[in-house]
C-alpha positions in Angstrom: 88.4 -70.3 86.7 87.6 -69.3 90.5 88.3 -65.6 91.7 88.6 -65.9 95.4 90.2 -62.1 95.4 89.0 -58.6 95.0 92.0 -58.2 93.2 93.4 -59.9 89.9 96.3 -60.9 90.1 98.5 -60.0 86.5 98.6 -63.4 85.5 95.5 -64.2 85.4 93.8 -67.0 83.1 91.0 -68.3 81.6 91.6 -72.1 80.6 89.7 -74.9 79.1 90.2 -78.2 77.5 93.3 -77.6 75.3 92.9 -73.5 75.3 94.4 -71.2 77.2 93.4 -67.3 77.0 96.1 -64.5 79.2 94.3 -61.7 80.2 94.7 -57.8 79.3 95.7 -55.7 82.0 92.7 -54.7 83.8 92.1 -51.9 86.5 91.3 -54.7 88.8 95.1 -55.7 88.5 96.4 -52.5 89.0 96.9 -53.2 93.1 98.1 -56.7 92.6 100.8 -55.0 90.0 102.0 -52.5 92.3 103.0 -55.1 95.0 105.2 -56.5 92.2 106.0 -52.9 90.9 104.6 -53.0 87.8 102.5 -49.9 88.2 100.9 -47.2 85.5 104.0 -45.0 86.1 106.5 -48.6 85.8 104.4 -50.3 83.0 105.2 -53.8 81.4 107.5 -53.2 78.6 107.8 -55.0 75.4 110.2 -55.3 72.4 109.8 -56.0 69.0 111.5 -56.2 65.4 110.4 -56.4 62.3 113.2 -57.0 59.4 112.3 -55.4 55.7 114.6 -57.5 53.3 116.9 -56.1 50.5 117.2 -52.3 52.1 115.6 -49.7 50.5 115.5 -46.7 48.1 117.5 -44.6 50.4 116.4 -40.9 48.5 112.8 -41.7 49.1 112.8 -42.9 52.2 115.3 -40.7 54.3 113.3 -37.6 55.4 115.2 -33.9 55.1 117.0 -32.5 57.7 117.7 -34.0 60.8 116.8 -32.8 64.8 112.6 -32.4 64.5 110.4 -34.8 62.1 108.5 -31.6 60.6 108.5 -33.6 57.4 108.8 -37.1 56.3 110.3 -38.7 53.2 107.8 -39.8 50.4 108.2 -44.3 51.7 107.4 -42.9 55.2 104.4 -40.5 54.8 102.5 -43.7 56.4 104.2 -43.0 59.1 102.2 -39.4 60.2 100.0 -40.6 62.4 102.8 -41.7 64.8 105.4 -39.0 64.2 105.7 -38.0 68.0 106.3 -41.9 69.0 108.6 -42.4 66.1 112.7 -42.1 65.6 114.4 -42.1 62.3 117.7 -42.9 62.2 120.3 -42.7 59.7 123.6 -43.8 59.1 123.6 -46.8 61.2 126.2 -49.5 60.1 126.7 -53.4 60.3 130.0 -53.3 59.7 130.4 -57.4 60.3 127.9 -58.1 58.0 131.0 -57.1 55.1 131.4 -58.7 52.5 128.3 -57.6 51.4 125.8 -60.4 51.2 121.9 -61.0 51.8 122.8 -63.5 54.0 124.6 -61.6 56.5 122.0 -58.9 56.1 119.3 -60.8 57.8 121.8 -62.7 60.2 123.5 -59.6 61.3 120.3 -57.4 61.8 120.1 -58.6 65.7 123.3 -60.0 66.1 125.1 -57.8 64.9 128.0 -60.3 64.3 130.3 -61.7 61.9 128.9 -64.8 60.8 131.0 -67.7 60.1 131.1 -68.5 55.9 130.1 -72.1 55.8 128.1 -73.9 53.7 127.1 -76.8 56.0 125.8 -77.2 59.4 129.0 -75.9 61.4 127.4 -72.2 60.9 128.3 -69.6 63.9 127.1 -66.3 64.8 125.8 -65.1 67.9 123.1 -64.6 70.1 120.5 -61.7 69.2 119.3 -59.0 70.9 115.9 -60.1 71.0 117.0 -63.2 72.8 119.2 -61.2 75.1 115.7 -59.4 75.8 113.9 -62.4 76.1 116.2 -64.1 78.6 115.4 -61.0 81.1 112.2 -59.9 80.7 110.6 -63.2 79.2 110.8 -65.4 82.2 107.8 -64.2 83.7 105.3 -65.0 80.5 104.5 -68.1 78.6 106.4 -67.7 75.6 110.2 -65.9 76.1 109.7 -64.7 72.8 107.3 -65.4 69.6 109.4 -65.7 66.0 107.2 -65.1 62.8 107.5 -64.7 59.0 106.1 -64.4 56.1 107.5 -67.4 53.9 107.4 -70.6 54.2 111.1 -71.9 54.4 112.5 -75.1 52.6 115.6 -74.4 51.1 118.7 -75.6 52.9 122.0 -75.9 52.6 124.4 -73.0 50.3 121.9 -70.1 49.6 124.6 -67.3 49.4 128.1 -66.6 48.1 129.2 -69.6 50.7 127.1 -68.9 53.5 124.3 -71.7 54.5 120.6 -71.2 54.0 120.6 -70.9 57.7 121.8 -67.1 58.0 118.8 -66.0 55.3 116.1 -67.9 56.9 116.4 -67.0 60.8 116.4 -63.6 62.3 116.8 -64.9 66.1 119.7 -66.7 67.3 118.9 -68.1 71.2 123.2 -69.2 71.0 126.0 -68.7 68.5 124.9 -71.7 67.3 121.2 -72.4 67.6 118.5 -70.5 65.2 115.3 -70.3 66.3 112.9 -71.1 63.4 110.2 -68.8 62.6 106.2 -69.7 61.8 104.5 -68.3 59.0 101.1 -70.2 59.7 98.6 -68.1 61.5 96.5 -70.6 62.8 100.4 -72.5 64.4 100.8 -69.2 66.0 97.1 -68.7 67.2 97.3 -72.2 68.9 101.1 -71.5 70.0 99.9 -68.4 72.1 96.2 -69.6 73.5 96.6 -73.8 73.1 97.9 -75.4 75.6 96.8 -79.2 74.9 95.8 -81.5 72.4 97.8 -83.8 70.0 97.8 -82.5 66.1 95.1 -84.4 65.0 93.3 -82.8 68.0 93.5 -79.4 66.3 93.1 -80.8 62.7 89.9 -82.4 64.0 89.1 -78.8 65.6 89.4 -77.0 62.1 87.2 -79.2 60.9 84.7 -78.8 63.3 85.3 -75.1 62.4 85.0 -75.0 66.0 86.1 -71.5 68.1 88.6 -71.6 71.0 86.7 -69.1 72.7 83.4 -71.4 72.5 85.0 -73.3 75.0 85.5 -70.7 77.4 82.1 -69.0 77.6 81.5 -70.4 81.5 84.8 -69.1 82.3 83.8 -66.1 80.8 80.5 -65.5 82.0 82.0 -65.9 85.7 84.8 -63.6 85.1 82.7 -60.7 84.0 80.7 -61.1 87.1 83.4 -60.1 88.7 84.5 -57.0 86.8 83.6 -53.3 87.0 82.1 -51.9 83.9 85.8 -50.7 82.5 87.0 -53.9 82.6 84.0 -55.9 81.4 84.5 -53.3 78.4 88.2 -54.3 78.1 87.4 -58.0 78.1 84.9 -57.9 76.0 87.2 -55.8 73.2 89.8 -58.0 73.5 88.0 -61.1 73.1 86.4 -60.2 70.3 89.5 -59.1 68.9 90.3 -63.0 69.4 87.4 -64.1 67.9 88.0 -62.0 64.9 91.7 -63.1 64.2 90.6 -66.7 64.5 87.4 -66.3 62.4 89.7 -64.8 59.5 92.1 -67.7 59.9 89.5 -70.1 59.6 88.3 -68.4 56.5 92.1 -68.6 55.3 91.7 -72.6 55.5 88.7 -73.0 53.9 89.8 -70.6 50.7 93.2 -72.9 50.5 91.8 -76.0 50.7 89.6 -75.0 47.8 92.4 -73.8 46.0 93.5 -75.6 42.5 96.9 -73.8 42.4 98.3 -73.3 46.2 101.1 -70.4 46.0 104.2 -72.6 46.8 105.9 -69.1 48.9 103.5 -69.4 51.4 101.8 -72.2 53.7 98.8 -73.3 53.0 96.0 -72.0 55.0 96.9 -68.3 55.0 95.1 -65.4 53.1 95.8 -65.0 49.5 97.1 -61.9 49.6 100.0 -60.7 50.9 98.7 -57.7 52.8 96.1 -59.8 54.3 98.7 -62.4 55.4 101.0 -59.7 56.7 98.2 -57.8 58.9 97.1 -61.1 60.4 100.4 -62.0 61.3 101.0 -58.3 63.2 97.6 -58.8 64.7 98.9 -62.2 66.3 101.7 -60.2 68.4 99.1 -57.3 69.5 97.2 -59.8 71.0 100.4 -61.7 72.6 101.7 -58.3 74.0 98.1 -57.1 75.1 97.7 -61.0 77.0 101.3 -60.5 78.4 101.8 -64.0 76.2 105.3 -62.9 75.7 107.0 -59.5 75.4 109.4 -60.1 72.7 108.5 -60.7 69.0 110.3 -60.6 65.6 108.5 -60.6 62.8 110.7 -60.8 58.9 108.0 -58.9 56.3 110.2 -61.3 53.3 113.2 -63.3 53.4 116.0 -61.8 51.7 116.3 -62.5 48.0 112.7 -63.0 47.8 111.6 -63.2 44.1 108.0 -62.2 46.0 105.9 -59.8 43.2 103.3 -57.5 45.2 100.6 -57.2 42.5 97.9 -55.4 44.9 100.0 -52.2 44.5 100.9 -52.6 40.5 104.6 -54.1 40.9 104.3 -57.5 38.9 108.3 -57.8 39.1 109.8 -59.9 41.3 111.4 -57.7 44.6 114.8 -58.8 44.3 115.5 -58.4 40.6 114.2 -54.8 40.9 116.9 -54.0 43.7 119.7 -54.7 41.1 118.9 -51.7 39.0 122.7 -49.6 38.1 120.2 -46.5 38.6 117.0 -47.2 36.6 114.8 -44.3 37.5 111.8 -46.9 36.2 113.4 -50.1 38.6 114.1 -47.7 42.1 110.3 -46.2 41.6 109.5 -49.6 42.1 111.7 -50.5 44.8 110.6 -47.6 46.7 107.1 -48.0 46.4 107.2 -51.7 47.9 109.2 -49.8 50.7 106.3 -47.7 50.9 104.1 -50.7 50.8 106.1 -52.2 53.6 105.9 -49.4 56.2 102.1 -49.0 55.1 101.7 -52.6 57.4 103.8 -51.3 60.0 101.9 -48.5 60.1 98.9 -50.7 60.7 100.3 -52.6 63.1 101.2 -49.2 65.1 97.6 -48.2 65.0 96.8 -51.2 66.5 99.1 -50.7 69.3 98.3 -47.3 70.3 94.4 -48.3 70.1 94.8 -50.5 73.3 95.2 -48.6 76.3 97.1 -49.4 78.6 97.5 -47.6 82.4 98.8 -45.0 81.8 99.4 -45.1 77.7 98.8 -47.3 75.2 100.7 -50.3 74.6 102.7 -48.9 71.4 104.1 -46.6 74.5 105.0 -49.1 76.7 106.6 -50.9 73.7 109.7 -50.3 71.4 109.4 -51.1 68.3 112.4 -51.5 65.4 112.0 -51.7 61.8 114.7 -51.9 59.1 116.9 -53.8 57.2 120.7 -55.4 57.4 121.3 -53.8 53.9 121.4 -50.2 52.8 121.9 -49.9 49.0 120.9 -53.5 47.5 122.5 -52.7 44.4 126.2 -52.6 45.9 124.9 -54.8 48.7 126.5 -52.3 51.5 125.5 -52.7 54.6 125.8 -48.9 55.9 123.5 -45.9 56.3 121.0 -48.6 57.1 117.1 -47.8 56.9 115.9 -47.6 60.4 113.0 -46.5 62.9 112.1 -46.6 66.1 108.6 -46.6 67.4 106.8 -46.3 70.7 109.0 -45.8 74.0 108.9 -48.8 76.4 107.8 -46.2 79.0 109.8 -43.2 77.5 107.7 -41.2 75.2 110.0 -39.6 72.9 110.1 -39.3 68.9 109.1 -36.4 66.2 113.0 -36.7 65.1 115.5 -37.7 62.3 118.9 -38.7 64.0 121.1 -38.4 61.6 124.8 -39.1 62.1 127.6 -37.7 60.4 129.8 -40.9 60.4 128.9 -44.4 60.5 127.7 -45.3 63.7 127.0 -49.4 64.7 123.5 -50.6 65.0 124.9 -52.7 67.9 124.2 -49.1 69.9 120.7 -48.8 69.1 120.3 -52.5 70.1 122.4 -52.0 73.6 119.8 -49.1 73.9 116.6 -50.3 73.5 117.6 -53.2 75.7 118.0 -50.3 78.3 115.0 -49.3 77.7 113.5 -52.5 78.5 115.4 -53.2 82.0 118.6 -54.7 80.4 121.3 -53.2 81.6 124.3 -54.6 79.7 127.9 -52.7 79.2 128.1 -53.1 75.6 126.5 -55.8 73.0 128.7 -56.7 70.0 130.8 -54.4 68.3 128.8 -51.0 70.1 130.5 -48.3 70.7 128.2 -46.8 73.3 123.7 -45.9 73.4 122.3 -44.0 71.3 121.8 -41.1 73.8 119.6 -38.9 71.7 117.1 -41.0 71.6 116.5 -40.1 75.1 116.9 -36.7 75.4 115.0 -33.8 74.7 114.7 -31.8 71.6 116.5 -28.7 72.0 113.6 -25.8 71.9 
């Protein structure tokens, strides 16, 4: 890399043979940004989505009251931390994900759209809001948009009262008729966002080598920091070792798999053995896309619906979709909710993370939205209404510390038409919406 400018321009790299590393936003961007209007007060803004399957034990997680968050509900007391960048919302609908199904939980979560009951490959249902995003605000990054999970998907074919396998293993939808896969692998998505070279046995050769990316880049580095007030030196260095880190604990991942007896067959090989380790991994892949402006789009499914998954780190040795189907066992809902709780416990992780980067003016959790939730409401009926939602961070508007809570069933399709607002897409209405979700905007009344 050669700087032959006093100022960076936003897109700056660092690159070497089969690597390539995006930079965070640096003070010595900030003039280059302003000629393109990207400035502290007009920031970069990103979207995400992260899908918890199978719904949730609605009395433990909605919090009292509505208008201010003075209190939070037992699943989302991980959530305190953030309460004045967070929005709850209840009573949201997907009223075309009826007749009740998993399958059109998960399909209809971003689409928000009926999807077609087929069993083979003729499946329909429409493109998704983070792909409506990403065809806007993506062009100007390497990736449009990143697509992760937690499972490693094989099944095909009928997985669901008629509907193909399809619907249940693919959030994002780029047409009505092409699903984008998702990657589960952490070292695929570490190559995806900072290789740019190199055949497969390249990289296989690499892991063997246990060789770091960032090994390659020290001359780049070395001359870049030259360059660099103190601030920024500090920033690069932070970031970099951030890099470092997530690569030195997939690495470690390999080596405990390949000395494995018994792989665990719901996950790839190569990621951590636990589930909690796998999952923060995975949200510390997208922090580091959105602070290297990789992409500014990311969806991210915690478990495919119906996942017989059992979470023995916090005690629940039944499987997670069994215990959704409980006719009211006090012992069976306990459960439920507290791998809800579990759930939000690793978004509240990956939140932390976000507001810990600074960012102009904020931190990147502000200059982000964030949803989490699920297609499903009650898994025991399988009802797709009064929906468990939040919101978190702003994408340049910093409000949150409240419970929406609507007195009839309002479409989700208006939270996704309003978050794409909030990101520059201006759109007059996105599936069956009825309108934005205007208090998400505007001020608590005093």
């Amino acid at each position: 890399m050669i700087v032959t400018k006093k100022f960076l321009p936003r897109r700056t790299f660092l690159h070497a043979a089969g690597a390539t590393v995006a930079l965070p936003l640096l003070d010595a961007m900030i003039p280059a940004l302003t000629a393109q209007a990207l400035t502290p007060a007009n920031p970069v803004r990103r979207l995400g989505f992260v899908y918890m399957p199978m719904g949730a034990n609605l009395a433990q997680w909605t919090p009292p009251g509505a208008g201010n968050l003075a209190e939070l509900s037992p699943t989302l007391s991980s959530m305190r931390p953030f309460v004045d960048k967070l929005t709850v919302i209840t009573n949201l609908v997907l009223q075309n994900a009826y007749p009740g199904t998993h399958a059109t939980s998960n399909a209809g979560f971003l689409s928000a759209a009926k999807a077609k009951r087929t069993e083979s490959s003729d499946y329909e249902l429409g493109t998704t809001v983070d792909q409506v995003a990403a065809k806007h605000i993506g062009k100007d990054t390497r990736l449009p948009s990143l697509e992760l999970s937690m499972d490693l998907l094989t099944t095909v074919g009928y997985c669901d009262d008629g509907y193909a396998c399809v619907y249940q293993n693919n959030l994002s939808w780029s047409s009505p008729t092409t699903p984008l896969p998702s990657e589960p692998h952490p070292r695929i998505v570490f190559e995806r966002l900072f290789g740019n070279g190199g055949s497969t046995a390249d990289h296989l050769a690499d892991l063997k080598r246990n060789a770091s990316l960032l090994d390659r880049l020290n001359e780049d580095i070395s001359r870049l920091q030259k360059t660099l007030g103190a601030g920024d030196r500090n920033k690069v260095s932070d970031y970099l070792d951030t890099v470092r880190e997530v690569e030195r604990r997939i690495q470690k991942a390999r080596v405990e798999a390949s000395n494995s007896v018994l792989p665990d067959l719901d996950r790839p090989i190569g990621v951590p053995a636990a589930y909690a380790d796998h999952a923060r991994l995975m949200f510390d892949l997208q922090v580091l896309a959105f602070q290297g402006d990789v992409t500014r789009v990311s969806t991210f499914q915690l478990a495919r619906e119906t996942s017989s998954r059992t979470y023995p780190e916090i005690g629940v040795a039944e499987a997670h979709h069994p215990l959704t189907h409980n006719h009211g066992n006090p012992e069976m809902l306990a459960k439920v909710a507290k791998i809800n709780a579990f759930h939000v416990s690793l978004f509240a992780y990956y939140l932390k993370k976000l507001d810990a980067i600074k960012e102009g003016d904020g931190s990147l959790l502000d200059h982000s939205a964030i949803l989490y939730g699920s297609g499903m409401g009650n898994p025991d009926v399988h009802d797709h209404v009064n929906l468990p939602i939040l919101v978190a961070g702003g994408a340049g508007r910093r409000k949150g510390g409240r419970h929406i809570r609507y007195s009839e069933p309002t479409p989700l399709a208006n939270l996704h038409l309003t978050l794409l607002d909030r990101v520059g897409v201006r759109l007059d209405a996105f599936a069956d919406s009825q309108g934005k979700i205007n208090d998400l905007d505007n001020p608590l009344p005093l």
